[in-house]
Every structure is written in C-alpha cells, then in structure tokens.
C-alpha positions in Angstrom: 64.9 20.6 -19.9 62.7 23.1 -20.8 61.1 23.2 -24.6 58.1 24.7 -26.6 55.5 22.1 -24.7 56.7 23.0 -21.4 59.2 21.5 -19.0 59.2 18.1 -19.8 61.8 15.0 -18.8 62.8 13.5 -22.3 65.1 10.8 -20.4 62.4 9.6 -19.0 59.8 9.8 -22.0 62.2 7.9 -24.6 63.7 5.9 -21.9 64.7 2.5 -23.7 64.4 3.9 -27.2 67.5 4.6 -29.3 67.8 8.6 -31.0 66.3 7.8 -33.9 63.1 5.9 -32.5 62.5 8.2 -29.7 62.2 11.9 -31.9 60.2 9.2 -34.3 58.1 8.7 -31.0 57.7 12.4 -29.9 56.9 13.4 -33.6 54.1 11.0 -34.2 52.6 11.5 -30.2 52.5 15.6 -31.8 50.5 13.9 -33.9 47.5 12.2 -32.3 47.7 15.0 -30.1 47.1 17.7 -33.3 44.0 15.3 -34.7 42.6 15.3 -31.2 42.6 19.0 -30.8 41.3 19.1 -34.2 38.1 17.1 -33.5 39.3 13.9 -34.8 38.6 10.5 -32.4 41.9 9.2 -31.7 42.0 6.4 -29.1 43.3 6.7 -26.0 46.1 4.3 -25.5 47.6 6.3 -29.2 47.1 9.5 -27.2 49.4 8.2 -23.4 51.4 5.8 -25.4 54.5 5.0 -23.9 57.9 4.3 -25.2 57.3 0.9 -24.2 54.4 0.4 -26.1 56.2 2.4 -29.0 59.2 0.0 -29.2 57.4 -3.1 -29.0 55.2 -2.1 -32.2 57.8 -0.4 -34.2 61.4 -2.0 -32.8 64.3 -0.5 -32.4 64.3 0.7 -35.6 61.0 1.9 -36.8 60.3 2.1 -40.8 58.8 5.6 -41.4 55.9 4.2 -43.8 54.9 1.8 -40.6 53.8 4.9 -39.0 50.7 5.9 -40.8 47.8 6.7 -39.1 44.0 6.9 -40.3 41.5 8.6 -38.3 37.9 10.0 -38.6 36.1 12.7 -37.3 34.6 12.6 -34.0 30.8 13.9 -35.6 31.5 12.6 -39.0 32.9 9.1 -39.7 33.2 9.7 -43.1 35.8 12.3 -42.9 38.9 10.9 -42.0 42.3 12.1 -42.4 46.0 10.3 -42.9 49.1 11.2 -41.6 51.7 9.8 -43.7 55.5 9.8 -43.2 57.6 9.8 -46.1 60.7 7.7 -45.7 62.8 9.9 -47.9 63.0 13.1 -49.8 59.3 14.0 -51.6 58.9 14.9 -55.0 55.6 15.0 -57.5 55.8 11.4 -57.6 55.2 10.4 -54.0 53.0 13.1 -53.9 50.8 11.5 -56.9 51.2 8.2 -55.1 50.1 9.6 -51.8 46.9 11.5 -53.6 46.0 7.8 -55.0 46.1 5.9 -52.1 43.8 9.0 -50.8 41.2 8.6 -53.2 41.5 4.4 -53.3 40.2 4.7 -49.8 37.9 7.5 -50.1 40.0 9.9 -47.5 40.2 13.7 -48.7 42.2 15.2 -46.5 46.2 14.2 -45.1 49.3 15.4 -43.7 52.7 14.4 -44.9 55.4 14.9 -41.9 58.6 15.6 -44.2 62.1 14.5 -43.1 63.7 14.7 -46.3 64.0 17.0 -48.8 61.0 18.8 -50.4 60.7 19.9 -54.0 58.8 23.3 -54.9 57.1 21.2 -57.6 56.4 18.6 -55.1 54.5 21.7 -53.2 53.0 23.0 -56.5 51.4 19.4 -57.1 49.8 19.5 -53.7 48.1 22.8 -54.2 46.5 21.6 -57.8 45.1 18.6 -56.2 42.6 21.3 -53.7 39.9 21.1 -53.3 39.5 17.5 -54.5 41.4 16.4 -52.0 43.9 18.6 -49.0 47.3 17.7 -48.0 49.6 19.6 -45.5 52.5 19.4 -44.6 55.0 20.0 -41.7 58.9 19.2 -40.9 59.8 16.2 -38.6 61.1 19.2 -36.2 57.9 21.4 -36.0 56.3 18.7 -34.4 58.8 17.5 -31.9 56.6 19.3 -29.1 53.1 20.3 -28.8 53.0 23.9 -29.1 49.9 24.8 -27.8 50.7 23.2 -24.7 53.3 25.9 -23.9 52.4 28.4 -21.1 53.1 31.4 -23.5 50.0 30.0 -25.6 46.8 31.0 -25.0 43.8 28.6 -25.6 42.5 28.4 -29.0 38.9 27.9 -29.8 36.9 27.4 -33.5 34.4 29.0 -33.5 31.3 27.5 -35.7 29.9 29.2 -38.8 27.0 30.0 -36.7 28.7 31.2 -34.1 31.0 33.3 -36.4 28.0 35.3 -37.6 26.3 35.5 -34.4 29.6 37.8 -33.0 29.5 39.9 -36.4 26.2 40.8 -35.8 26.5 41.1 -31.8 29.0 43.8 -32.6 28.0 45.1 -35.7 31.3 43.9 -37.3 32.4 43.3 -41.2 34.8 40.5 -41.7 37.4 43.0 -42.5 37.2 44.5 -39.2 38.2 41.8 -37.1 41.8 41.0 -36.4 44.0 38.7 -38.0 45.7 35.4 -37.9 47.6 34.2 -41.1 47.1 30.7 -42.9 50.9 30.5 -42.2 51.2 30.8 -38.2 52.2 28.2 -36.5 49.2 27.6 -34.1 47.1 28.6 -37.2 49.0 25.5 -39.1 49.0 23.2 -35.8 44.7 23.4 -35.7 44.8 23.2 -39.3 42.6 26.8 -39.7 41.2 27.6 -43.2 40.8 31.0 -44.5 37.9 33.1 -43.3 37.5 31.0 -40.3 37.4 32.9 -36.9 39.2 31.7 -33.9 38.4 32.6 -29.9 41.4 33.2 -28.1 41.3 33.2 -24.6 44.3 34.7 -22.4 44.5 34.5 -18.8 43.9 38.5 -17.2 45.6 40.0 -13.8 42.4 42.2 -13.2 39.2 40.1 -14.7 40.4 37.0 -14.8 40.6 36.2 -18.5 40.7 38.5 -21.4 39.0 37.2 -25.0 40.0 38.0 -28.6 39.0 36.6 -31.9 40.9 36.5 -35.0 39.8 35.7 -38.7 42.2 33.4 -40.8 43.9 35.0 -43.7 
C-alpha cells in the first residue's frame, strides 16, 4: 500500500489493534513526529511506539481525551505545547475550556486534532484568543501519514531570524522579493510556520546534486 508517507505496511503497523484504535494510533504517532520536527523534545519510545505498546496503554478502545500530550521545547522548557483530542464535535465552549486548562498550566500554544464537527464560531474564538495564547487545528485525516516523509517532498528547513537577514542582505533582497509559501499549505501547517518567516527548501538535482530555494510565509 502506498500513501502520502511512502510505502508503508499498515497490517503490520496496527497489527492487533481494532479500526478505530489503530487510525487513533497512526494519527497521534503524526503527532510526536510533527512536535519533533518542530523542535519540541519528545521521547523516544513516543516517537517508535508500537501498536503493542499503544493497546496496552489505551485498550482496545482508546478514549480520545486519554490521548493528550504535553511537551516542551527542546532549547526552552518553558514553552511547551498540548495536543488535545476532542472526543466529539467542537464548539466555543470546548474551545473556552481548552484555552483555560492552557493558561491553568501556563502552556501558550496547542493543537486540537478535530474528528467531529467544527463550528465557524468555534474557529472565530480561537483566533480572538492570539496572541495570548495559539491554538491550531487539523482533521483526524490530515494527519494519518507524515507528509513530509513522502519522496515528492523536499526537506524543509527554518531558517533563524539571524539567518533570515543574513540571505536578504547576501543577495540584496526585500522581503517582498522572495518567493512564497502560504500560512495555509499543508507542509506550511505541518511545521507550524508563522507569517514572515522564511523556509530553506532543499530538492535533490540531476546535474549539481541538490538545488536550494527559500520561501517567505504569507
């Protein structure tokens, strides 16, 4: 079976967990791997975990709630992130009780992975809580597979505000002048990019080898 990540064997990945538990598995392995590439420590053994390991934490039948996960950043202990996953539909009010579990335990930024139904005002209330505190949100199937693992997807770098000015000025560049990615693309979405940041894109080349692009988010 071939998807987005790549060929991969999903028998053999989910082997011993029922439908349900197993895309609950895949979906929340997308996870740790999105915080990792992010820059956020997430232990090893939530990064390989097997469906083994899965079913005997969660059962058969895992509760969506029971699948939260806190972590922090790997240069900054202080700013962690939550991924929470809403049992049911999402409207303002488990947004507001979402934002106030945030600020109980001093965490600013989250990700809701949405299986249900979500309202427009449930969206609206998300954007009025920035930039207090930043919560994003993706459906249960946009994170079935690891995009940027897929061969079609060339690597993905951030660069650093110092390195961002340091290529403006090696080639004499405005902001304006650099090519775009949008807030909304999916790899721009899956690193979690934030407007006016620039991104390093490195594709593989026939002739030299590899061939380098960057791209400001817009």
């Amino acid at each position: 079976m071939t998807t987005l990540g790549g060929p991969i064997n999903m028998v053999q990945l989910t082997q011993g967990l029922n439908s349900s538990a197993a895309r609950l598995f895949r979906i929340r392995k997308t996870c740790f791997a999105l915080l990792n590439k992010r820059g956020y420590n997430v232990p090893v053994d939530d990064l390989e975990m097997s469906a083994e390991t899965f079913l005997a934490r969660f059962g058969d039948f895992p509760g969506r709630e029971n699948l939260t996960i806190l972590v922090a950043k790997q240069d900054d202990a202080d700013n962690r992130m939550f991924v929470f996953f809403p049992e049911s539909d999402v409207g303002v009010p488990q947004c507001k009780t979402y934002a106030q579990r945030m600020r109980d335990d001093s965490v600013r930024s989250a990700i809701l992975v949405i299986n249900g139904k979500f309202s427009n005002f449930a969206k609206l209330s998300l954007a009025e809580l920035s930039p207090a505190l930043s919560i994003e949100h993706f459906r249960d199937e946009e994170l079935m597979v690891d995009i940027t693992e897929h061969e079609l997807v060339p690597k993905h770098q951030l660069l650093t505000p110092q390195e961002k000015a340091a290529l403006l000025e090696r080639y004499k560049l405005k902001e304006s002048q650099l090519p775009r990615i949008q807030m909304g693309d999916p790899i721009a979405r899956f690193y979690g990019l934030k407007r006016g940041e620039v991104v390093k894109i490195v594709r593989p080349s026939e002739t030299a080898g590899r061939y380098v692009t960057y791209r400001i988010v817009m």
